[in-house]
NUKOL-143960 format. One record per residue (C-alpha): x, y, z. Coordinates in steps of 0.2 Angstrom, whole numbers. Layout:
BEGIN
<east->X | north->Y | up->Z>
...
***
This chain:
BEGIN
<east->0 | north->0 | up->0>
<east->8 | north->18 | up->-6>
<east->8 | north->33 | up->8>
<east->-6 | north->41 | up->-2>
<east->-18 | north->26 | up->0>
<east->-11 | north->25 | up->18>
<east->-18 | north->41 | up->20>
<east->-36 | north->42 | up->16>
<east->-40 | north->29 | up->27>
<east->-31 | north->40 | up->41>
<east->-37 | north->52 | up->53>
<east->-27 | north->68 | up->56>
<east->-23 | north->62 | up->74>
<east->-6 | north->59 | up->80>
<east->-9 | north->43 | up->88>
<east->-17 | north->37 | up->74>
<east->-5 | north->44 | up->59>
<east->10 | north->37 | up->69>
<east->4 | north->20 | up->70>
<east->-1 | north->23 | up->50>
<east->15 | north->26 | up->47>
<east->25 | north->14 | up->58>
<east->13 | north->3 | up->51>
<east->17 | north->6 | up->32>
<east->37 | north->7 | up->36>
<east->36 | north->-11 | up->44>
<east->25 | north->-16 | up->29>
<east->39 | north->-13 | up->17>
<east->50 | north->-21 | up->29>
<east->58 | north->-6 | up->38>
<east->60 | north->-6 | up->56>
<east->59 | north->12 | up->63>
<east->75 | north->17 | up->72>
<east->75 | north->22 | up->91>
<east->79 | north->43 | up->83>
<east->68 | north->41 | up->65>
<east->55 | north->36 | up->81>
<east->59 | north->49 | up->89>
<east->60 | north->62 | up->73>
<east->41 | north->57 | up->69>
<east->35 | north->61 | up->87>
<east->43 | north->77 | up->89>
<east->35 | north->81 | up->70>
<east->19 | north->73 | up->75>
<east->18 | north->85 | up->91>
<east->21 | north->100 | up->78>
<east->40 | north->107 | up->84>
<east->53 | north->113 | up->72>
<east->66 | north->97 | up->73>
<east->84 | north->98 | up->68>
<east->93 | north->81 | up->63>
<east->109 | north->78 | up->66>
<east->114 | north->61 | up->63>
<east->128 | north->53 | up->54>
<east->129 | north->47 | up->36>
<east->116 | north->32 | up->30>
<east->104 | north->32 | up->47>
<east->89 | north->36 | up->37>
<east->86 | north->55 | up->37>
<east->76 | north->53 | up->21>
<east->64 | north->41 | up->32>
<east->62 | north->55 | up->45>
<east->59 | north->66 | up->28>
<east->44 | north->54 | up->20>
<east->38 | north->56 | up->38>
<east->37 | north->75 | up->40>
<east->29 | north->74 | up->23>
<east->18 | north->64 | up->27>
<east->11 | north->71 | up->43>
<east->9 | north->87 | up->33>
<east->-1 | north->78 | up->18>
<east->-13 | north->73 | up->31>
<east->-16 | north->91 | up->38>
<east->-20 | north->95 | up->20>
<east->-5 | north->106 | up->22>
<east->10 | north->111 | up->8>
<east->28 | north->106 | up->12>
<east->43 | north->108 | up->3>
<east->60 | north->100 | up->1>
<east->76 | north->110 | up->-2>
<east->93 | north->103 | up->-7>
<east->107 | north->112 | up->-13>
<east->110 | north->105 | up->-31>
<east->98 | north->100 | up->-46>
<east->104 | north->85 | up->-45>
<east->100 | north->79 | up->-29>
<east->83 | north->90 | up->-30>
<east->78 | north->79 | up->-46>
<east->82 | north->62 | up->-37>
<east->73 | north->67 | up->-23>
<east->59 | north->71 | up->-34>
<east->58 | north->54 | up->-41>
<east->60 | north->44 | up->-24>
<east->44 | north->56 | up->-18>
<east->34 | north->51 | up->-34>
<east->38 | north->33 | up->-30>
<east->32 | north->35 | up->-14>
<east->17 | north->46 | up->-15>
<east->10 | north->48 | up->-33>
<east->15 | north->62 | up->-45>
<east->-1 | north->69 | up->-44>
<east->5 | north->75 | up->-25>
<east->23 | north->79 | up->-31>
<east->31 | north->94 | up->-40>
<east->50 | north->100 | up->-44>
<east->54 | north->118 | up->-47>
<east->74 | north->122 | up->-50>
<east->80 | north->134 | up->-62>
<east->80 | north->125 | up->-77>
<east->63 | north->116 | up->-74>
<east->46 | north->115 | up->-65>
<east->37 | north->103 | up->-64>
<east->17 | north->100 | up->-57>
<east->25 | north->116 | up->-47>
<east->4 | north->118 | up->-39>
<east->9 | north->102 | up->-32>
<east->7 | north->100 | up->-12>
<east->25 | north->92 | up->-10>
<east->40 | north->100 | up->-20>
<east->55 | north->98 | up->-20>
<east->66 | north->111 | up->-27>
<east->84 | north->120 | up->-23>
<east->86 | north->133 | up->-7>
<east->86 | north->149 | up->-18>
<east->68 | north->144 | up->-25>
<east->60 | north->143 | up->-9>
<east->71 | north->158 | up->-2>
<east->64 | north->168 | up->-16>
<east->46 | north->164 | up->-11>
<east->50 | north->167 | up->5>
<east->58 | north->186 | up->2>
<east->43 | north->190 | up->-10>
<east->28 | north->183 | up->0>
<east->35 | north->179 | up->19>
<east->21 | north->174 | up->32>
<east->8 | north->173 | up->16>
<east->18 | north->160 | up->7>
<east->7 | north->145 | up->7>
<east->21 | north->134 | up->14>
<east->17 | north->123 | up->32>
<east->34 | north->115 | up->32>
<east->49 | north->114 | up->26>
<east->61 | north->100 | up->26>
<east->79 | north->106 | up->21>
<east->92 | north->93 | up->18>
<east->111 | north->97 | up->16>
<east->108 | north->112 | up->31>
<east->128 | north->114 | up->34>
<east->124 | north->125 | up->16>
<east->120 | north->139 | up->28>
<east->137 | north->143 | up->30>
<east->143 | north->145 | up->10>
<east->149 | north->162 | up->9>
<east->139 | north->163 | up->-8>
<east->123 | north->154 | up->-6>
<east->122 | north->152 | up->14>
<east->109 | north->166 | up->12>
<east->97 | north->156 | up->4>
<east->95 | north->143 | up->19>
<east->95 | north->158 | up->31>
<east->81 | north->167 | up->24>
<east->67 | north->153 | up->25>
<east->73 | north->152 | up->44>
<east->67 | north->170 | up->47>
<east->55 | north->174 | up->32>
<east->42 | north->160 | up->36>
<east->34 | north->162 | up->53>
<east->23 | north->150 | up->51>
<east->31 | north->135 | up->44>
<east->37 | north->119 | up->52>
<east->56 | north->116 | up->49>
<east->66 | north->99 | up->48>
<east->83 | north->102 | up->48>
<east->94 | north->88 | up->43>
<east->114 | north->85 | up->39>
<east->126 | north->76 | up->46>
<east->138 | north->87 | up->50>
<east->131 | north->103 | up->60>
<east->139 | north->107 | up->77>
<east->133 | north->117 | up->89>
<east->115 | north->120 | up->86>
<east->112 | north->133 | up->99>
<east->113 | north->146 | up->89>
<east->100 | north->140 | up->77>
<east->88 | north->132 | up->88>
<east->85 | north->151 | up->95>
<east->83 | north->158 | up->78>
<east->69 | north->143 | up->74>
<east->61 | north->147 | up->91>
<east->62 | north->166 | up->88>
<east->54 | north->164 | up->71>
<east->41 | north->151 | up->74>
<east->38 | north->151 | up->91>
<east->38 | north->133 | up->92>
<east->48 | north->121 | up->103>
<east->64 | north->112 | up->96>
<east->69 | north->95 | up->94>
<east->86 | north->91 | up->90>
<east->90 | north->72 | up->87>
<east->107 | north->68 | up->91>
<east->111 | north->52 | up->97>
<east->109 | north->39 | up->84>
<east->124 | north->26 | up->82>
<east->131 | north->25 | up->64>
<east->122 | north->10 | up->56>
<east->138 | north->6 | up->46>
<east->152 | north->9 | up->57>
<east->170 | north->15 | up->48>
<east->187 | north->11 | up->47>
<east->203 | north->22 | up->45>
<east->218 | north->18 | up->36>
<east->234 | north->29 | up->30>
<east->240 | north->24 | up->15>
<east->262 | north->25 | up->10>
<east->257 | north->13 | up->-4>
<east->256 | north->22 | up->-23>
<east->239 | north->28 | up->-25>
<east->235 | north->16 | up->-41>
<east->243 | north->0 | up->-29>
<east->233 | north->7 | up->-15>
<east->216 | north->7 | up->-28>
<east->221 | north->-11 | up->-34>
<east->223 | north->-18 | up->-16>
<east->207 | north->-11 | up->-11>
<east->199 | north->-18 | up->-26>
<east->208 | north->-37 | up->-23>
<east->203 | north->-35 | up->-7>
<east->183 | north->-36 | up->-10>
<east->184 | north->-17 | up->-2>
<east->175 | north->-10 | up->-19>
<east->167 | north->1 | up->-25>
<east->180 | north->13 | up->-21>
<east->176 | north->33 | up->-23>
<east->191 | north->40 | up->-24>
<east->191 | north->60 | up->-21>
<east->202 | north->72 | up->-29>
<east->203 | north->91 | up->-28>
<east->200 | north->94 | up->-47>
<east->190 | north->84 | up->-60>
<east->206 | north->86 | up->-73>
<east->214 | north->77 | up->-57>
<east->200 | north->61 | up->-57>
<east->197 | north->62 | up->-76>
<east->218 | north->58 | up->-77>
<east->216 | north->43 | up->-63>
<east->204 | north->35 | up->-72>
<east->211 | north->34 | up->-85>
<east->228 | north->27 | up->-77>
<east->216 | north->13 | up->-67>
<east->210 | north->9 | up->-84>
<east->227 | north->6 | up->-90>
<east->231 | north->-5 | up->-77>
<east->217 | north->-15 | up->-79>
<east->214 | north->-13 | up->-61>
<east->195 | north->-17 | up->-60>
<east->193 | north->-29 | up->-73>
<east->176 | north->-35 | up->-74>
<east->172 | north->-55 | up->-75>
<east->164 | north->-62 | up->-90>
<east->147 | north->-60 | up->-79>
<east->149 | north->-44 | up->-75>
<east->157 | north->-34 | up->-93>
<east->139 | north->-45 | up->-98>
<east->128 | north->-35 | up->-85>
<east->140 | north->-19 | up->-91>
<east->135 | north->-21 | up->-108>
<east->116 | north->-26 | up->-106>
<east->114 | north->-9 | up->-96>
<east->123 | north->2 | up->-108>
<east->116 | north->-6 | up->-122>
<east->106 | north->11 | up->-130>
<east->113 | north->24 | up->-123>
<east->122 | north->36 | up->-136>
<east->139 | north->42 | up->-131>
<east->143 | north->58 | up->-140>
<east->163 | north->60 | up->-147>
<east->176 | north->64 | up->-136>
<east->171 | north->62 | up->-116>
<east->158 | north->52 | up->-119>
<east->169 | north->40 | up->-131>
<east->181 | north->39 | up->-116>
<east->170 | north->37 | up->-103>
<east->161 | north->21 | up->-111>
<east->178 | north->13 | up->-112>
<east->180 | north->17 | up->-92>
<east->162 | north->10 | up->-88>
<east->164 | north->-5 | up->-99>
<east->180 | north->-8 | up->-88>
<east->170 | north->-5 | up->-71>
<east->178 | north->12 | up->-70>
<east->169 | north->30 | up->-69>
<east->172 | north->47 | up->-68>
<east->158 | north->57 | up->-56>
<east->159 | north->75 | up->-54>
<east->148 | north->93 | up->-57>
<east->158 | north->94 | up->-74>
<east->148 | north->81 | up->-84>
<east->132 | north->81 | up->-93>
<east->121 | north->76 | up->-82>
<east->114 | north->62 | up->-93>
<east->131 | north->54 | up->-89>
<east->133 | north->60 | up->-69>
<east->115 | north->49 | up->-70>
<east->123 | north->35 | up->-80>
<east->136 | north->35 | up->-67>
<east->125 | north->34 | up->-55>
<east->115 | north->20 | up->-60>
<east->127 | north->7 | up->-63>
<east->136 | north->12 | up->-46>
<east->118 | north->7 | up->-37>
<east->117 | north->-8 | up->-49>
<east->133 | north->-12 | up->-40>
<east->141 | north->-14 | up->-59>
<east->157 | north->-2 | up->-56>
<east->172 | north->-5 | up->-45>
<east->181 | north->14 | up->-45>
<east->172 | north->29 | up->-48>
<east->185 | north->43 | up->-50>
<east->177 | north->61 | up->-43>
<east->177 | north->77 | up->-35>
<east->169 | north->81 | up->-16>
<east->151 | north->83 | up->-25>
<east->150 | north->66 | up->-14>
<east->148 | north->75 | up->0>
<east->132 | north->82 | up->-6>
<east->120 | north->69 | up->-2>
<east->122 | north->59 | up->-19>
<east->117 | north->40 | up->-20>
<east->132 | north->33 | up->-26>
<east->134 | north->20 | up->-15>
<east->150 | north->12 | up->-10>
<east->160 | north->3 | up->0>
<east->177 | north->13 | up->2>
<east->181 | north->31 | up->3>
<east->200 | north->33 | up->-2>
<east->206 | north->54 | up->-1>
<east->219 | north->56 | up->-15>
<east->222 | north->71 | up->-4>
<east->218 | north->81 | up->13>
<east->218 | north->99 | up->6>
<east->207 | north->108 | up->-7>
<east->207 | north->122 | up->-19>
<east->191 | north->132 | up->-12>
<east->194 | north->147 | up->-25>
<east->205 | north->157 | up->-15>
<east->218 | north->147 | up->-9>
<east->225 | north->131 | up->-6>
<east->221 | north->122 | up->11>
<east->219 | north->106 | up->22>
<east->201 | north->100 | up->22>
<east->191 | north->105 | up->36>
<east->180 | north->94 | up->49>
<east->163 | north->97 | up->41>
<east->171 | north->93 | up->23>
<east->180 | north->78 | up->30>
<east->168 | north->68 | up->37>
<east->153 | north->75 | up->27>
<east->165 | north->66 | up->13>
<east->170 | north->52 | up->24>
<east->153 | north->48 | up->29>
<east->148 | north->42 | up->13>
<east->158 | north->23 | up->16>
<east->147 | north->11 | up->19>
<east->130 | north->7 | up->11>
<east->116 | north->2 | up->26>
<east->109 | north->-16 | up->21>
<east->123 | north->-21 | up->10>
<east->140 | north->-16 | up->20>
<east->145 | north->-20 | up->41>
<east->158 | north->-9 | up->38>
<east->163 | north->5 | up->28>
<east->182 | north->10 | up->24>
<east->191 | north->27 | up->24>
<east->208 | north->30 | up->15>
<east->220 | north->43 | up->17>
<east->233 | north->42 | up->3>
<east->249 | north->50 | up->7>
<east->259 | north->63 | up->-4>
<east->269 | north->57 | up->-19>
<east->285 | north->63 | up->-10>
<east->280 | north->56 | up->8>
<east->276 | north->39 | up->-1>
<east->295 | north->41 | up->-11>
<east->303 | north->46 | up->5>
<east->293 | north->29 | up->15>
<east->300 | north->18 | up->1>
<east->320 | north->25 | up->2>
<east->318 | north->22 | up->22>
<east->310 | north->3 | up->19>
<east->323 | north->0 | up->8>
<east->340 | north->5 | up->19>
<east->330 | north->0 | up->34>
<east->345 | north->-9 | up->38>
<east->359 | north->2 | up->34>
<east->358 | north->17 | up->44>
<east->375 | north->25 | up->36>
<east->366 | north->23 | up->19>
<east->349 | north->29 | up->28>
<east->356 | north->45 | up->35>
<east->366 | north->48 | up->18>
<east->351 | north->45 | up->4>
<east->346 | north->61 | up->-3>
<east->325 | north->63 | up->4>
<east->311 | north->68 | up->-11>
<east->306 | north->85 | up->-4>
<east->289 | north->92 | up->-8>
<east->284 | north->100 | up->-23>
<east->285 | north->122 | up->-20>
<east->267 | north->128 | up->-16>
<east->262 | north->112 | up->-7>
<east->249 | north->112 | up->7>
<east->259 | north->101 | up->19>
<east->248 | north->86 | up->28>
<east->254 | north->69 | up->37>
<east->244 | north->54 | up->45>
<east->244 | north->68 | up->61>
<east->232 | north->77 | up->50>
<east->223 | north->62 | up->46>
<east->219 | north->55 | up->65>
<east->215 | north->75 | up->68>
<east->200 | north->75 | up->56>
<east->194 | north->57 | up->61>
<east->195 | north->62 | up->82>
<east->187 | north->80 | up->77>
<east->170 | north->85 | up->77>
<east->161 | north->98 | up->65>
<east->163 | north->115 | up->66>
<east->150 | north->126 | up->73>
<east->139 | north->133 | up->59>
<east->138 | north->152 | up->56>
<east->125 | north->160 | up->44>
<east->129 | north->170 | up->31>
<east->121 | north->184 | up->21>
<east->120 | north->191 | up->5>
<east->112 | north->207 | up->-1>
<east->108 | north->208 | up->-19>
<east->95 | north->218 | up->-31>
<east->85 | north->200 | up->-33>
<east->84 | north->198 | up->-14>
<east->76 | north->218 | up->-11>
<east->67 | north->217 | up->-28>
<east->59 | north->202 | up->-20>
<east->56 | north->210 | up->-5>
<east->47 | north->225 | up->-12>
<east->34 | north->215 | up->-21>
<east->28 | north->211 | up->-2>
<east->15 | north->223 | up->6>
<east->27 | north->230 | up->20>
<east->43 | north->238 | up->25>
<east->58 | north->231 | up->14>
<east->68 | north->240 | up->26>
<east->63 | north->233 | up->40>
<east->65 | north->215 | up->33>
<east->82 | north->218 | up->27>
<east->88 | north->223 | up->44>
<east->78 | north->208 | up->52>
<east->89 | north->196 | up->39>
<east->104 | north->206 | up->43>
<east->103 | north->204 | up->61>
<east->97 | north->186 | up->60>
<east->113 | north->183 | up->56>
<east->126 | north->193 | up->61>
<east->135 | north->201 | up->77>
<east->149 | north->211 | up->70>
<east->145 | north->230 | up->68>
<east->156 | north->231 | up->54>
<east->149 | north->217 | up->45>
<east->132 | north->222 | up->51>
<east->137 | north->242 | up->44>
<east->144 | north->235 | up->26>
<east->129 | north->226 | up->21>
<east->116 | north->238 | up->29>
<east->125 | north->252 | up->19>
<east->125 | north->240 | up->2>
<east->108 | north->239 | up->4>
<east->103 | north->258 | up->4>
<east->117 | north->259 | up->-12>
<east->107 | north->247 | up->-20>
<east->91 | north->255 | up->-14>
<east->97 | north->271 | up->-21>
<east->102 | north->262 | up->-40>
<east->84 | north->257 | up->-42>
<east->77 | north->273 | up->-36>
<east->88 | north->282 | up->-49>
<east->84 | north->270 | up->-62>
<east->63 | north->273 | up->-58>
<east->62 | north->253 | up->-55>
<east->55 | north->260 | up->-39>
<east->47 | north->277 | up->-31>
<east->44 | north->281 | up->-12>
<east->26 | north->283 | up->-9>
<east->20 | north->298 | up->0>
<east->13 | north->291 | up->15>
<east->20 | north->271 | up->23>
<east->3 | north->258 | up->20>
<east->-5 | north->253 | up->35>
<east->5 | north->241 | up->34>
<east->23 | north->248 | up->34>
<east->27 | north->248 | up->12>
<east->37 | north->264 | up->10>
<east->42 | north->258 | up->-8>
<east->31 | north->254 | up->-24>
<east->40 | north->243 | up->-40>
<east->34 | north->253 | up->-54>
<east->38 | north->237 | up->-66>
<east->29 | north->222 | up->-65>
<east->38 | north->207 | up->-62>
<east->34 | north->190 | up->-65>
<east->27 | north->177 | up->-51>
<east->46 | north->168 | up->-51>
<east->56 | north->183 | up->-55>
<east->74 | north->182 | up->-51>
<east->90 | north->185 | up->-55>
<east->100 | north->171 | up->-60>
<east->107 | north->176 | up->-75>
<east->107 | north->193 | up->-76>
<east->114 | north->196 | up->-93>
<east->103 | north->184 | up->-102>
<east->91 | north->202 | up->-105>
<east->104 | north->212 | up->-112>
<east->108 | north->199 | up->-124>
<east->91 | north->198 | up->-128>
<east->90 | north->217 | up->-132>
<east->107 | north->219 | up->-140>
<east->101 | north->205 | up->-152>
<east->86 | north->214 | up->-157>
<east->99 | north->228 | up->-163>
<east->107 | north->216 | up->-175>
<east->105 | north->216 | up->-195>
<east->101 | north->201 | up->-200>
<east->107 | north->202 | up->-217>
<east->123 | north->205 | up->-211>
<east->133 | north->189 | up->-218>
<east->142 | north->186 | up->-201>
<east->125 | north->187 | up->-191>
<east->122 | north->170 | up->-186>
<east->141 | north->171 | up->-179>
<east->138 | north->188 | up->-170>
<east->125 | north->179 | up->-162>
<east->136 | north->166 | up->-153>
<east->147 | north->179 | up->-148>
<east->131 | north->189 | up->-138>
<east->128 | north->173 | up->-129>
<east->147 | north->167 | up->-127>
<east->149 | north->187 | up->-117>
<east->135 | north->182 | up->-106>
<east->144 | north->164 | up->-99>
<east->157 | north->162 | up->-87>
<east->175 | north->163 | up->-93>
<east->183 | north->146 | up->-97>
<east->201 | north->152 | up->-92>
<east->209 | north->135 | up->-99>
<east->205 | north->138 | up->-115>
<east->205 | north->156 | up->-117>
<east->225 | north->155 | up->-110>
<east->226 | north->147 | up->-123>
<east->218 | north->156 | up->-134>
<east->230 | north->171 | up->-130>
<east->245 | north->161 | up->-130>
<east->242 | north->157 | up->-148>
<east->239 | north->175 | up->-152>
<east->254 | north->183 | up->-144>
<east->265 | north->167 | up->-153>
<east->256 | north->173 | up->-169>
<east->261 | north->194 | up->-165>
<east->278 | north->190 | up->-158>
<east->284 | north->179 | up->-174>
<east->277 | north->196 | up->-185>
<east->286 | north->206 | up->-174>
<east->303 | north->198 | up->-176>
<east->301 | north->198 | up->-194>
<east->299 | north->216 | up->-194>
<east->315 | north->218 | up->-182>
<east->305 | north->225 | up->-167>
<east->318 | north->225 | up->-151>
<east->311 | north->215 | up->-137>
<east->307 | north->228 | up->-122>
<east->296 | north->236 | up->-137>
<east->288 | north->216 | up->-142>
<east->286 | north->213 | up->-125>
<east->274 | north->229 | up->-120>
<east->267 | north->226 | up->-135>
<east->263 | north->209 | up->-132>
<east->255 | north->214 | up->-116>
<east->240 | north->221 | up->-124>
<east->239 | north->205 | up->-133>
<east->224 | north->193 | up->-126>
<east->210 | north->180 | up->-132>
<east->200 | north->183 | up->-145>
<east->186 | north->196 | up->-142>
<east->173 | north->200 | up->-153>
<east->159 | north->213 | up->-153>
<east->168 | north->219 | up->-136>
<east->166 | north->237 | up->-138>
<east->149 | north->237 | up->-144>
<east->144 | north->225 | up->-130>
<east->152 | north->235 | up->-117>
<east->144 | north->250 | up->-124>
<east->128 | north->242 | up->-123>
<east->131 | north->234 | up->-106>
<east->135 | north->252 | up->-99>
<east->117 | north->261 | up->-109>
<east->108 | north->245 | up->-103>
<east->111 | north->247 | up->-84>
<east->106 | north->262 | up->-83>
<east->89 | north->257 | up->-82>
<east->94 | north->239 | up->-75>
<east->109 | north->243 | up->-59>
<east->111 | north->226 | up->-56>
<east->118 | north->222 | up->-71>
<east->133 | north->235 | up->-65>
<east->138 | north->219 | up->-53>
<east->138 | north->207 | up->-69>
<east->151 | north->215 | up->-84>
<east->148 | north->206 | up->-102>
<east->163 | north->193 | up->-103>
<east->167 | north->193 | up->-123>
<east->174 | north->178 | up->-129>
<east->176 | north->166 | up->-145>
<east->176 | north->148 | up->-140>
<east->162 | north->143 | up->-150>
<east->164 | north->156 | up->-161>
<east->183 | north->150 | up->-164>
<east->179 | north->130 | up->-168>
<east->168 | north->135 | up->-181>
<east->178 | north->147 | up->-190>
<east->193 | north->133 | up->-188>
<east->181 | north->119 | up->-193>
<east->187 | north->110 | up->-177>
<east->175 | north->97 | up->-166>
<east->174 | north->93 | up->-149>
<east->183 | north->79 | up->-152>
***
C-alpha cells in the first residue's frame, strides 16, 4: 500500500497517523530506528526538529515522515537541497512514494506540477518565495536537507532566509555534520515560536574504518579492489585530477570486470548514445567498471554513473567532493587522494565538516557491516617511505640518501592530520548573508517595509557591527540604484502596513536573477542586422559574453595570439622591451567587445544590477567553427 492510500484511510490524529505510518514502514520491511522514532513524534507533536545524525541512518525516512504528517493536515511542504541534481532524485524517490499527482519539482531550469502540495526544489527557489511573500507564502513546512549549506559564503543566504521569512512554517533540519546547534535552535524558536527538537544520538548503522596509506595511489586502488573493499570513490581536488586517474586505473586494468559482469555492463549500456570525445572515453571506463563522477559532466552521464554504481556494476568511480552532497552513489570505500582543497582562494587542508561529510559516505546500510576510509599520502611522503623501507637496515646509507622533498606551493599534511579530522568534530555553523537587487526586488513585491526586513535578515545573522554596517549600507546603495533607475518610487505616505516603496515594473510570479545578462543579450540581439553575412556568428558571440569565462582555454587562446604577434614582430626587427609591451595588450579573441560593453553600460542604466555582472566577450564557439574543429 503507497503513503497516499495509507492516507485516506487515516485520521489527522497523531496517535493514529504514527501507528499509519509505523505501520506502512514495517510493511515494506523497515523497522523504525529508536531517533527516526523519535524524529516522527517530535514532527507529530508540531515542533521545528533539527537532525543531526551521521551518514546512511535514514534521514530521508524522517523526511517521508514529515511529509507525510503534513499531507494529512491537507498542508504544503517543501523540500530544499542544494543542487539539481539531488533535488531531481529526490523528486523521483517522492513520486515513487506518493503519486505524481501529490509531487512537483521547481529548479532553475525546470518545474514541474510546481501547484503540487510536496515540492521539492533548490534553497534559492523557496528563499525567493520566502523574500517576495514571507508569512503569506502557502508553505506549512519545510524539510531542508544538506543544512551545513547555511554557511557557504555565496549561497548560505538562501538557507538563512526561510529560517526568518516564514513564521509560520514547520522546519526539519537535517545534515550530518552541523555542530553546535544553539545558535539555530534560537533563531527557529524566535521565528516560529515553536519548541525544538534536535536528534542527536543515533549510532552509525555502518560503522568506519581508518587507514593511512604509503602505498602508490594506483597500488593502493588495486589492493582495495583485490581485497573485495570496492566500490572505491576515490576524491580528488579537481576533475582534470579524477578524469587523469581514471584513466591510469584503466590502463592498469585494475578493476577488470568477470565475464558476468562486462555481460551485466554491456546489457545496461546497451542504448545509450555516447557523444565523441568524453563520452567516447567514458564508455571505455564503464565497460571496464571504472567512472568518472563530478559537477563537470552532462548530467545524462553523472546519472549514468549513478546508475550502474547502485546496480553495483562499477568498481572505481574517479570524482570530486560533490559526494559530499547527499548523492546516491553508493559504496563501500572512501580513499582521499588528498587532505587539502582548492576552495577558489587558496589552497588548504580540508576541514571537519568537509572531512567527514566526505567520509561519511563509506558504507551502504543493508549491504555493508563496515565502511572503509583511506587517506593516501603525498607522492614525496610515499617516495621518501619507500627509500627508508629500503635502507631500513643500513643506517649509514639511511642518513646519507638524498630525501624527495615536496613540490614548491604544497599544502603540507601527514597521517597527524589524518587522526586529527577522524577524532574532530564539525565546526559550529555560522550563517551567512547576502544582499543583492534580486533579494530587495523580491522584498518589495511584499505589502510592508523592505527596510525593515532587510535589517531583520541582517541581524538574523550577524553580530559584527562592521559586517552588520557594510551590508546595511550596500543595501541603501542598491536602494538608491533602483530609485535612480525609476524601477521603484517612495510613496508619499507608509501603507497601513509599513510599504514605504512601490515597484513601478511588474515582475513575473518567479522573477529572479539568476542570470542577469541573459536580457541584455536579448535586447542587444534585437539591434542586429540580419542580413549582415556574419549574423548568425555575432549571435554566438552575444551569448558566449554572457557565460562564465573558461580560463583554460581562453589561456590558450592568448597564448596562440601573442605566438602569432611576436613571430610578426621579429620579422619586422621590433627590439624585445618594445615586443614585450606590445605583447601585453595581446589577449584571447574578443569580438563585438566594444559594442557590448557600450551596450552593457546604456543597458544598466535602467537595470543597476547588471553593474555587478560586466559582459565577458569571448570566442570559444565562435573559434571552432571558423577553424572547422569538433569537440573531439
Amino acid at each position: 500500500m503507497s503513503l497516499t492510500e495509507v492516507l485516506e484511510h487515516t485520521p489527522n490524529e497523531p496517535d493514529a497517523l504514527y501507528d499509519a505510518f509505523v505501520g506502512w514502514a514495517t510493511g515494506g520491511g523497515f523497522s523504525l530506528y529508536p531517533h527516526q522514532d523519535d524524529a516522527l513524534l517530535a514532527i507529530l507533536s508540531g515542533a521545528n526538529v533539527i537532525v543531526t545524525t551521521p551518514t546512511g541512518s535514514g534521514k530521508s525516512m524522517i523526511a517521508t515522515a514529515a511529509h507525510f504528517a503534513t499531507l494529512a493536515g491537507r498542508g504544503r511542504t517543501y523540500y530544499t537541497a542544494p543542487i539539481k541534481a539531488l533535488v531531481s532524485e529526490k523528486f523521483f524517490a517522492l513520486v515513487e512514494t506518493f503519486g505524481a499527482d501529490l509531487v512537483g519539482m521547481v529548479t532553475g531550469d525546470a518545474s514541474v506540477n510546481p501547484d503540487a502540495p510536496i515540492i521539492a526544489c533548490t534553497a534559492e527557489i523557496l528563499a525567493n518565495i520566502a523574500l517576495r511573500e514571507g508569512a503569506d507564502a502557502d508553505v506549512d513546512q519545510v524539510v531542508m536537507d544538506e543544512f551545513h549549506f547555511i554557511a557557504d559564503p555565496d549561497r548560505g543566504w538562501a538557507w538563512q532566509v526561510p529560517l526568518v521569512e516564514l513564521p509560520q512554517a514547520q522546519f526539519v533540519i537535517m545534515s550530518a555534520t552541523l555542530g553546535d546547534t544553539t545558535r539555530l535552535q534560537k533563531t527557529l524558536t524566535d521565528t516560529t515560536g515553536r519548541d525544538v527538537t534536535e536528534i542527536s544520538d543515533a549510532a552509525r548503522p555502518v560503522p568506519l574504518t581508518y587507514r593511512w596509506s604509503l602505498d602508490p595511489i594506483h597500488e593502493t586502488i588495486s589492493t582495495l579492489v583485490a581485497d573485495q573493499q570496492a566500490p572505491v570513490y576515490v576524491v580528488h581536488s579537481t576533475q582534470a585530477a579524477a578524469a587523469e586517474q581514471a584513466q591510469s586505473m584503466l590502463s592498469l586494468g585494475a578493476a577488470k570486470p568477470s565475464k558476468e559482469r562486462a555481460e551485466q555492463i554491456k546489457e545496461a549500456l546497451a542504448g545509450f548514445k555516447f557523444a565523441s570525445g568524453f563520452g567516447s572515453t567514458l564508455q571505455k571506463l564503464l565497460r571496464s567498471g571504472i567512472a568518472v563522477h563530478h559537477a563537470g559532466m552532462l548530467p545524462k552521464y553523472r546519472r549514468l554513473v549513478e546508475q550502474l554504481a547502485q546496480q553495483g556494476l562499477l568498481q572505481i568511480i574517479c570524482g570530486t567532493d560533490t559526494l559530499g552532497v547527499g548523492i546516491n552513489v553508493p559504496i563501500r570505500t572512501v580513499l582521499f587522494s588528498s587532505l587539502t582543497k582548492f576552495d577558489g582562494r587558496r589552497s588548504r587542508q580540508l576541514r571537519s565538516r568537509e572531512f567527514h561529510q566526505i567520509a561519511g559516505r563509506a558504507g551502504r546500510a543493508g549491504f555493508d557491516t563496515i565502511g572503509y576510509v583511506v587517506a593516501q599520502a603525498s607522492e614525496h611522503d610515499v617516495e621518501n617511505a619507500r627509500i627508508v623501507a629500503k635502507h631500513k637496515d643500513n643506517e649509514k646509507k639511511l642518513r646519507s640518501v638524498r630525501r624527495k622533498k615536496a613540490p614548491e606551493g604544497f599544502v603540507n599534511y601527514t597521517e597527524a592530520t589524518f587522526t586529527k579530522l577522524i577524532e574532530s568534530e564539525p565546526e559550529e555553523l555560522f550563517p551567512r548573508m547576502r544582499i543583492t537587487h534580486s533579494m530587495l526586488l523580491n522584498l518589495l513585491e511584499r505589502d510592508g517595509d523592505a527596510a525593515a526586513a532587510v535589517v531583520r535578515l541582517v541581524d538574523s545573522t550577524v553580530t559584527d557591527r562592521r559586517t552588520r554596517r557594510t551590508l546595511l549600507r550596500r543595501a541603501a546603495a542598491l536602494g538608491r540604484s533602483l530609485l535612480s533607475a525609476e524601477i521603484i518610487t517612495r510613496l508619499p505616505e507608509p501603507t497601513p502596513s509599513g510599504r514605504r516603496y512601490q515597484l513601478d515594473v511588474d515582475l513575473q510570479h518567479d522573477f529572479a536573477l539568476n542570470q542577469p545578462l541573459s536580457a541584455l543579450a536579448l535586447a542587444y540581439m534585437e539591434t542586429m542586422d540580419e542580413d549582415e553575412p556574419d549574423y548568425a556568428l555575432d549571435v554566438v558571440s552575444v551569448i558566449e559574453a554572457t557565460l562564465e569565462d573558461p580560463m583554460t582555454i581562453l589561456v590558450q587562446q592568448q597564448f596562440r595570439e601573442r605566438g602569432e604577434v611576436v613571430a610578426e614582430l621579429k620579422a619586422d626587427g621590433v627590439e624585445y622591451e618594445e615586443r614585450m609591451e606590445i605583447l601585453d595588450e595581446i589577449t584571447w579573441p574578443k569580438p563585438l567587445a566594444e559594442k557590448l560593453e557600450g551596450a552593457h553600460e546604456e543597458y544598466a542604466l535602467k537595470h543597476p544590477w547588471l553593474r555587478e555582472s560586466p559582459v565577458k566577450p569571448k570566442a570559444v564557439v565562435r573559434d571552432m567553427y571558423t577553424a572547422a574543429m569538433t569537440f573531439a
